[in-house]
ZAMARGU-4260 file (C-alpha; in steps of 0.2 Angstrom, whole numbers, plus 5000, padded with zeros to 4 digits):
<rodrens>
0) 4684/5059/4787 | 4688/5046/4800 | 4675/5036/4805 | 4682/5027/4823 | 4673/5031/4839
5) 4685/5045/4850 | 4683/5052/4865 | 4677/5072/4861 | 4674/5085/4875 | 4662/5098/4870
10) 4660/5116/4876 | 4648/5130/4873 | 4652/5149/4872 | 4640/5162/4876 | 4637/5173/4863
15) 4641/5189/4873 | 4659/5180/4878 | 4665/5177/4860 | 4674/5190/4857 | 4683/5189/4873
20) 4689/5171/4869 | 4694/5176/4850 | 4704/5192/4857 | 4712/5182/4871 | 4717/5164/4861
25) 4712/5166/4843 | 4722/5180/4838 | 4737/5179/4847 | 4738/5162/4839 | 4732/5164/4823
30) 4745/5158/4811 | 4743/5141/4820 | 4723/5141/4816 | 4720/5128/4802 | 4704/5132/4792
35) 4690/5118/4795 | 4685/5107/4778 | 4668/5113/4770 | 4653/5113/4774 | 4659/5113/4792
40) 4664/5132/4798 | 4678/5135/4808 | 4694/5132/4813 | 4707/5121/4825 | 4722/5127/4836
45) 4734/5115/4840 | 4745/5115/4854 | 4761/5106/4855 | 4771/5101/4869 | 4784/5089/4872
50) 4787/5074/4859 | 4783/5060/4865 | 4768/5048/4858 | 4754/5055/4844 | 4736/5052/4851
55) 4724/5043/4841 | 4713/5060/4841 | 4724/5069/4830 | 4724/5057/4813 | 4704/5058/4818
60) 4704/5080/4816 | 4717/5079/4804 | 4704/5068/4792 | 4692/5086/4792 | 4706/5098/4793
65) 4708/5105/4773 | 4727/5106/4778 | 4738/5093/4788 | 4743/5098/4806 | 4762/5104/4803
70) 4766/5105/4820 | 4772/5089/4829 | 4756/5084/4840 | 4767/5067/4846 | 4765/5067/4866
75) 4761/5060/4880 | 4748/5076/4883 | 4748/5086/4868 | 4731/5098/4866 | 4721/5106/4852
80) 4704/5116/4852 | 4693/5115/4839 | 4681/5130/4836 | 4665/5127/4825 | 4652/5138/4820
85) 4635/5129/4819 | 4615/5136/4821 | 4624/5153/4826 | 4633/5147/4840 | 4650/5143/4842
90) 4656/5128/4850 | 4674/5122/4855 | 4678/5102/4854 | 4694/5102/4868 | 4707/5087/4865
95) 4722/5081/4878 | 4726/5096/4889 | 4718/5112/4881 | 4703/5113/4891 | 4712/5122/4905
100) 4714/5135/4890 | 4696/5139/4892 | 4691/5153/4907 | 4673/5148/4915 | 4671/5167/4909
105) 4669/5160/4892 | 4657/5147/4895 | 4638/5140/4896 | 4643/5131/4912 | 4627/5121/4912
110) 4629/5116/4896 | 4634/5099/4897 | 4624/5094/4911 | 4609/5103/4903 | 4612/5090/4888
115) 4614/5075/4899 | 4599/5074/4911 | 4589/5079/4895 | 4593/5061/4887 | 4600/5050/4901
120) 4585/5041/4911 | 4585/5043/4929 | 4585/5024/4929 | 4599/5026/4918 | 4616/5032/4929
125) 4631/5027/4931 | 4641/5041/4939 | 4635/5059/4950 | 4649/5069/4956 | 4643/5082/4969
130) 4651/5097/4978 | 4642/5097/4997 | 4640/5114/5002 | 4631/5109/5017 | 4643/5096/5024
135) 4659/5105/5025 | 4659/5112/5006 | 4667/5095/5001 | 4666/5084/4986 | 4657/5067/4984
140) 4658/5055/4970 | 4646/5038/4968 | 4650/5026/4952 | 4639/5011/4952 | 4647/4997/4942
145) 4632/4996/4930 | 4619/5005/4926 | 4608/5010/4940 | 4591/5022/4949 | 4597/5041/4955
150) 4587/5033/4970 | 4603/5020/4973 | 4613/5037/4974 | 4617/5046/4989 | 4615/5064/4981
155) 4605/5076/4989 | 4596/5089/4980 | 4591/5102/4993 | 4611/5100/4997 | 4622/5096/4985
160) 4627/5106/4969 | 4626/5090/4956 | 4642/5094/4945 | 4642/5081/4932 | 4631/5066/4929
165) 4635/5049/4919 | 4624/5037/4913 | 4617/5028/4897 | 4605/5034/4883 | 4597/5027/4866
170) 4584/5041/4865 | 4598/5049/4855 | 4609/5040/4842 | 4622/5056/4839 | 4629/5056/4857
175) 4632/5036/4857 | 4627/5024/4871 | 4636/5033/4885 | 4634/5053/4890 | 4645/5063/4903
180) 4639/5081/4906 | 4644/5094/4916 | 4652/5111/4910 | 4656/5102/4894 | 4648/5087/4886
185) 4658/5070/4883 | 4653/5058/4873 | 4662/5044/4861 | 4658/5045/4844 | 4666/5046/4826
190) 4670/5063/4821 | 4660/5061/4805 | 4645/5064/4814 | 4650/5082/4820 | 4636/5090/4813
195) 4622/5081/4821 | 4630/5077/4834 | 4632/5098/4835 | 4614/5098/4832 | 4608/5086/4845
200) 4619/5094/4859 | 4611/5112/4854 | 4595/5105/4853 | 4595/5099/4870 | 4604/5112/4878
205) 4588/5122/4872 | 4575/5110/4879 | 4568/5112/4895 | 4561/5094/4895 | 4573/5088/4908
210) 4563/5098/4921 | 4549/5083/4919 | 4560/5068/4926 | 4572/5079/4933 | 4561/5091/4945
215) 4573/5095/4959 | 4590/5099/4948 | 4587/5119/4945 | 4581/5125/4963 | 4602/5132/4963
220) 4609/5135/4945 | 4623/5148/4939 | 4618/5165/4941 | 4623/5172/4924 | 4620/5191/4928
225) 4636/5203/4927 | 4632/5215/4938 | 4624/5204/4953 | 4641/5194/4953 | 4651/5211/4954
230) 4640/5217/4968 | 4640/5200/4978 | 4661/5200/4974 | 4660/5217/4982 | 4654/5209/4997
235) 4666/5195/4997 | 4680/5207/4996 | 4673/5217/5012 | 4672/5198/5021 | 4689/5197/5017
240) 4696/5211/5024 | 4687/5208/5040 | 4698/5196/5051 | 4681/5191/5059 | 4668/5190/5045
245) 4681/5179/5033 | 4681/5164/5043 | 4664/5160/5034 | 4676/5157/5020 | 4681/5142/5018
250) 4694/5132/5003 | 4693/5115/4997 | 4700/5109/4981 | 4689/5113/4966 | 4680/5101/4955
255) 4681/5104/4938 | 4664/5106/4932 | 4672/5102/4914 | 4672/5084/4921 | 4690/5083/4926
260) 4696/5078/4942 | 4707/5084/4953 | 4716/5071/4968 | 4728/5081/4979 | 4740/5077/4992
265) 4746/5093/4995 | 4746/5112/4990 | 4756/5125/4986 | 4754/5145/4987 | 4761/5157/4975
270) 4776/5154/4963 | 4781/5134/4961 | 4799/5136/4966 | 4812/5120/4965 | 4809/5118/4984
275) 4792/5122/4987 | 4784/5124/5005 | 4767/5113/5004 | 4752/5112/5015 | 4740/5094/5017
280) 4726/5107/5019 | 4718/5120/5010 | 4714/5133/5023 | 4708/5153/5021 | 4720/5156/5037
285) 4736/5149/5026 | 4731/5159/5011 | 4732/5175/5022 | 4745/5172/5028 | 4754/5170/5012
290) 4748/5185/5008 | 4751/5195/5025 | 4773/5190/5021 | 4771/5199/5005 | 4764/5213/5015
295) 4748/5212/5004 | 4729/5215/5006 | 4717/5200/5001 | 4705/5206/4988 | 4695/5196/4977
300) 4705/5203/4964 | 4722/5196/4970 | 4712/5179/4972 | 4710/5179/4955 | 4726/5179/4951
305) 4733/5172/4966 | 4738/5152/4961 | 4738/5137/4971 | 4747/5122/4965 | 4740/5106/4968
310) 4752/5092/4969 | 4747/5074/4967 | 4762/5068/4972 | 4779/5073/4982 | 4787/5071/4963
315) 4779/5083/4953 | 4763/5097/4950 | 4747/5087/4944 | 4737/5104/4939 | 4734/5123/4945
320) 4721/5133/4948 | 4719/5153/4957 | 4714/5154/4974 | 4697/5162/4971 | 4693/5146/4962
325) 4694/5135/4980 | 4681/5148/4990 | 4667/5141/4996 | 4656/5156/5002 | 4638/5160/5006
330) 4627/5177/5004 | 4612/5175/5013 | 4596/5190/5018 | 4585/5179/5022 | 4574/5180/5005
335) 4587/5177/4994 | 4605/5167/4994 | 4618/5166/4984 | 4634/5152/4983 | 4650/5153/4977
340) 4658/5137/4975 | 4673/5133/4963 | 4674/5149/4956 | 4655/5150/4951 | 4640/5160/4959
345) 4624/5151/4963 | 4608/5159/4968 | 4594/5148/4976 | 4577/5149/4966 | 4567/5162/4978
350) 4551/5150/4979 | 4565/5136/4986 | 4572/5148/5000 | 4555/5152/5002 | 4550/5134/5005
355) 4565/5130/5018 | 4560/5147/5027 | 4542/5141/5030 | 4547/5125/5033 | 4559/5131/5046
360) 4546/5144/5055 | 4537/5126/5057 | 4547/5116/5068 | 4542/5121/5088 | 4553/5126/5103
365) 4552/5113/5116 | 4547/5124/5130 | 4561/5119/5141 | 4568/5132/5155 | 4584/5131/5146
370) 4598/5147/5154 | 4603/5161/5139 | 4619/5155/5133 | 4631/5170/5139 | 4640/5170/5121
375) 4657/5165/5129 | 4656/5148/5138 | 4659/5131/5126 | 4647/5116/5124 | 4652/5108/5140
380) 4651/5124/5152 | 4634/5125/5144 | 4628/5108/5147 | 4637/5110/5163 | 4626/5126/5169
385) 4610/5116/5162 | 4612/5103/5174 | 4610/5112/5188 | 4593/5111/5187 | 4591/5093/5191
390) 4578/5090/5180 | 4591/5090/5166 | 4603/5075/5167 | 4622/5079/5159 | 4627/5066/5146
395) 4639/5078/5137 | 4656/5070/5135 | 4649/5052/5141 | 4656/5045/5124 | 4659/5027/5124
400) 4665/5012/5111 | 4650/5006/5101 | 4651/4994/5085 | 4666/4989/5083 | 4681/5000/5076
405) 4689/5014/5086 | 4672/5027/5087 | 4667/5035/5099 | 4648/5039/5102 | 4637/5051/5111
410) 4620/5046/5117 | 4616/5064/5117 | 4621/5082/5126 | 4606/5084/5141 | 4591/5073/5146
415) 4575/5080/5153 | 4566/5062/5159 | 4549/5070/5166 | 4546/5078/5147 | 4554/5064/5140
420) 4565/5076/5132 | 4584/5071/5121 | 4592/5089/5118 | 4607/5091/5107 | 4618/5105/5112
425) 4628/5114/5097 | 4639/5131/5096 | 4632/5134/5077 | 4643/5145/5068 | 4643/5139/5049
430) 4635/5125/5040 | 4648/5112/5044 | 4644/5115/5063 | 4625/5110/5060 | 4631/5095/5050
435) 4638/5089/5067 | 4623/5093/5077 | 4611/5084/5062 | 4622/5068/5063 | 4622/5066/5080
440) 4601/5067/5079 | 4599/5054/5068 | 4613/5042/5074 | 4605/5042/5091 | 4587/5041/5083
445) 4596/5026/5073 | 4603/5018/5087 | 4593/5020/5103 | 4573/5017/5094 | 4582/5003/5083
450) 4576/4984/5085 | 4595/4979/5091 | 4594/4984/5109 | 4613/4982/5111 | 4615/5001/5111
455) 4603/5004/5124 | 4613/4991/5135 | 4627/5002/5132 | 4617/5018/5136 | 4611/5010/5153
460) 4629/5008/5158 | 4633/5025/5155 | 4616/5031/5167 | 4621/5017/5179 | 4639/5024/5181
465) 4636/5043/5178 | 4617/5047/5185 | 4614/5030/5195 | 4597/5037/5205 | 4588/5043/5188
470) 4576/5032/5182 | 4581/5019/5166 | 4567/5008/5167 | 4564/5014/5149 | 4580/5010/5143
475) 4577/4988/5146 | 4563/4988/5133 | 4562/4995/5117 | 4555/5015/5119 | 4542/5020/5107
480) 4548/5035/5097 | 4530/5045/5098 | 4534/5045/5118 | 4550/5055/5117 | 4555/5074/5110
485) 4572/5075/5101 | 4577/5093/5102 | 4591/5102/5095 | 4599/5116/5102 | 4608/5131/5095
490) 4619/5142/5105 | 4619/5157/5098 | 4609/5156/5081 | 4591/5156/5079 | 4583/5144/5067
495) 4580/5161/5053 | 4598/5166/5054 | 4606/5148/5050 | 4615/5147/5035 | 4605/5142/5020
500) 4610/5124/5017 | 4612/5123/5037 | 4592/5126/5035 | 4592/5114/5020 | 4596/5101/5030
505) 4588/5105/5048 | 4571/5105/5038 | 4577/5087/5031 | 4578/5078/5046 | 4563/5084/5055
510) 4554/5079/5040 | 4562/5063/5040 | 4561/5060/5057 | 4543/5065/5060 | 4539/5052/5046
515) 4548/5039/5058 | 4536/5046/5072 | 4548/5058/5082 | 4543/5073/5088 | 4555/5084/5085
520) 4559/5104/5092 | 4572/5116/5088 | 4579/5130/5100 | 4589/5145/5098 | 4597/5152/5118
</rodrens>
């Protein structure tokens, strides 16, 4: 056998998907199988494309193949899969390309990730790549230059569906020094070592131990049950087909929870044509459209099939996926939710919705006189009918330069000086609407309680130019944050009928801004 040190990507079929994957890739391929050397059990597919350069992976498999590979593996992305049967489980080592042979169908899809946080330290990372379902569904990606604490990362666990992690072990001399899990394991080692290495990776796929150092990694984790995911795909098809209901749909290029990336510049819908049409954005309202010229009816079923191309580049196609795969959709009743993102369902431990339901019931009203919002009017014509009473002050739209750059900032929507009361003012309709309201919160908190008192120079300008008879003698001097109410506003969405990570991270910044010394409200009109 070879003894160098390759780069080897390990999967994990489930047992009841086995036959699927043999049916579908084995058989129809199997005069290419070549038979693994004994002991080890199993057997390798190769797949060939254009000649080009020979890898330095496939002299490695040829070394415990009991045949030579006949086909010419020389290329600048030629792809193999080797299938193994060890402790009853089969597992599939993918090489160059072939991964994207494997459906997510097929798969243990927290495998790898599983395997990772079970051996790399938490003071041990080097890489977290995250989808943020609560901040516009997209994806977010930290590398530190060396090893370093989760707590030097930005991730957030109540938000953020952690998709692979990278970091350092020793605890574990068959993965090597460095881990990356995520759907699939990857670790640098010498092939020799297959079997423990096979071992090691099962055992600690098995183990629950991470659960110890890593406490808040499973309160969202795949949902693995057939007939939940055909029920909740019953739903998405009725969301679908409801011009109002599927804007809560949104599309964003998939991350490849096999640890592949994917970096787009544009997309295409449908067939790839020698003059495509490409879109910058990946948008529910261009997919339908597509599909409306072909006189079609969007279904999950015609998402499955339906492709986007993702080019990298105006010269060529960098990889491909199926439409359903960029969804990013939420089911929530209130006691249980469910997430699909990438082309997987979530659902959200019970006792964790519980939690952010209880902590939400939590945060008070203010007690303002605020008017009903009529359903109709914008932010403006809302902040505009507030201020009629003149014990609110309109600060809406007052945006000025602050801190260099081209940014504009607003000190806040409505202020109420005899309660001492900030209210932020937001037409809530989906999660990424809250992230909005949330940022603005904490900016001003950032900003206007700070030690620099720059901001609150620039804040006295506004009141001087816009409201010059109110009182701002509390602007010249620091003001103490226990004196003033922040309150958020929702027009249109009470607190229990927010969208689940919206709730996620409403009850974060209360509880971070209460531990600064805030007092903090929340109300729905």
């Amino acid at each position: 056998m070879d003894d160098r040190k390759i780069g080897l990507t390990i999967f994990l079929l489930r047992e009841d998907r086995i036959s699927v994957f043999a049916e579908k890739l084995l058989r129809p391929n199997e005069a290419a199988l070549i038979p693994l050397a004994e002991p080890l059990d199993g057997s390798f597919l190769p797949f060939p494309p254009a000649i080009n350069r020979q890898p330095d992976w496939v002299q490695a498999v040829d070394s415990i193949l009991t045949a030579p590979i006949d086909q010419d593996m020389s290329s600048r992305s030629p792809g193999g899969l080797l299938v193994m049967r060890w402790r009853a489980r089969t597992f599939v080592l993918s090489f160059g390309y072939a991964w994207q042979k494997l459906e997510d169908g097929w798969l243990e899809l927290d495998f790898g990730l599983r395997v990772a946080l079970n051996v790399i330290p938490r003071g041990e990372l080097i890489e977290i790549k995250a989808e943020q379902i609560f901040a516009k569904w997209h994806l977010a990606s930290e590398r530190a230059p060396r090893a370093a604490s989760v707590n030097e990362f930005g991730v957030d666990f109540d938000r953020d569906l952690v998709a692979v992690i990278e970091g350092q072990q020793k605890s574990r001399p068959a993965l090597g020094d460095r881990v990356r899990g995520s759907t699939s394991l990857r670790v640098n080692v010498a092939i020799t070592g297959i079997a423990e290495l096979l071992d090691t990776c099962f055992t600690e796929f098995l183990s629950d131990a991470y659960r110890r150092n890593w406490p808040e990694i499973d309160k969202i984790s795949p949902l693995k049950d057939d007939v939940m995911i055909a029920l909740l795909e019953e739903q998405l098809d009725a969301t679908l087909a409801d011009e109002v209901a599927r804007r809560r749909v949104v599309m964003f290029t998939p991350y490849q929870r096999r640890g592949e990336s994917i970096v787009a510049e544009s997309y295409v819908f449908g067939r790839m044509s020698s003059r495509p049409t490409t879109r910058p954005y990946l948008t529910i309202e261009s997919w339908i459209n597509e599909v409306a010229r072909a006189n079609d009816t969007p279904s999950v079923a015609l998402a499955k099939k339906y492709p986007v191309h993702i080019l990298e580049s105006a010269e060529g196609e960098s990889q491909s996926c199926k439409v359903f795969d960029c969804f990013g959709y939420e089911i929530n009743d209130g006691a249980q939710v469910y997430i699909l993102s990438s082309g997987i369902w979530y659902e959200v431990v019970a006792d964790f919705v519980a939690q952010i339901n209880q902590r939400i019931a939590q945060i008070p009203n203010c007690g303002l006189p605020l008017p009903r919002w009529n359903r109709t009017d914008d932010e403006g014509e809302y902040n505009t009918l507030c201020a009629t009473n003149p014990s609110f002050l309109n600060c809406d739209a007052r945006n000025f330069h602050f801190g260099g750059g081209h940014s504009q900032l607003e000190f806040c929507d409505l202020v109420h000086l005899d309660t001492r009361t900030l209210l932020f003012c937001k037409l809530v309709s989906k999660s990424s609407g809250m992230s909005h309201l949330l940022e603005q919160v904490r900016r001003t908190s950032d900003l206007l309680f700070g030690v620099d008192g720059s901001y609150r120079a620039r804040v006295l300008q506004l009141f001087e130019q816009h409201h010059p008879a109110a009182d701002v003698a509390w602007l010249r001097t620091r003001p103490r944050r226990e004196d003033w109410n922040l309150c958020l506003v929702s027009l249109g969405k009470g607190s229990a009928d927010l969208p689940f990570f919206a709730k996620c991270g409403l009850t974060k910044l209360a509880k971070e801004l209460v531990e600064r010394g805030h007092n903090i409200s929340f109300d729905a009109i």
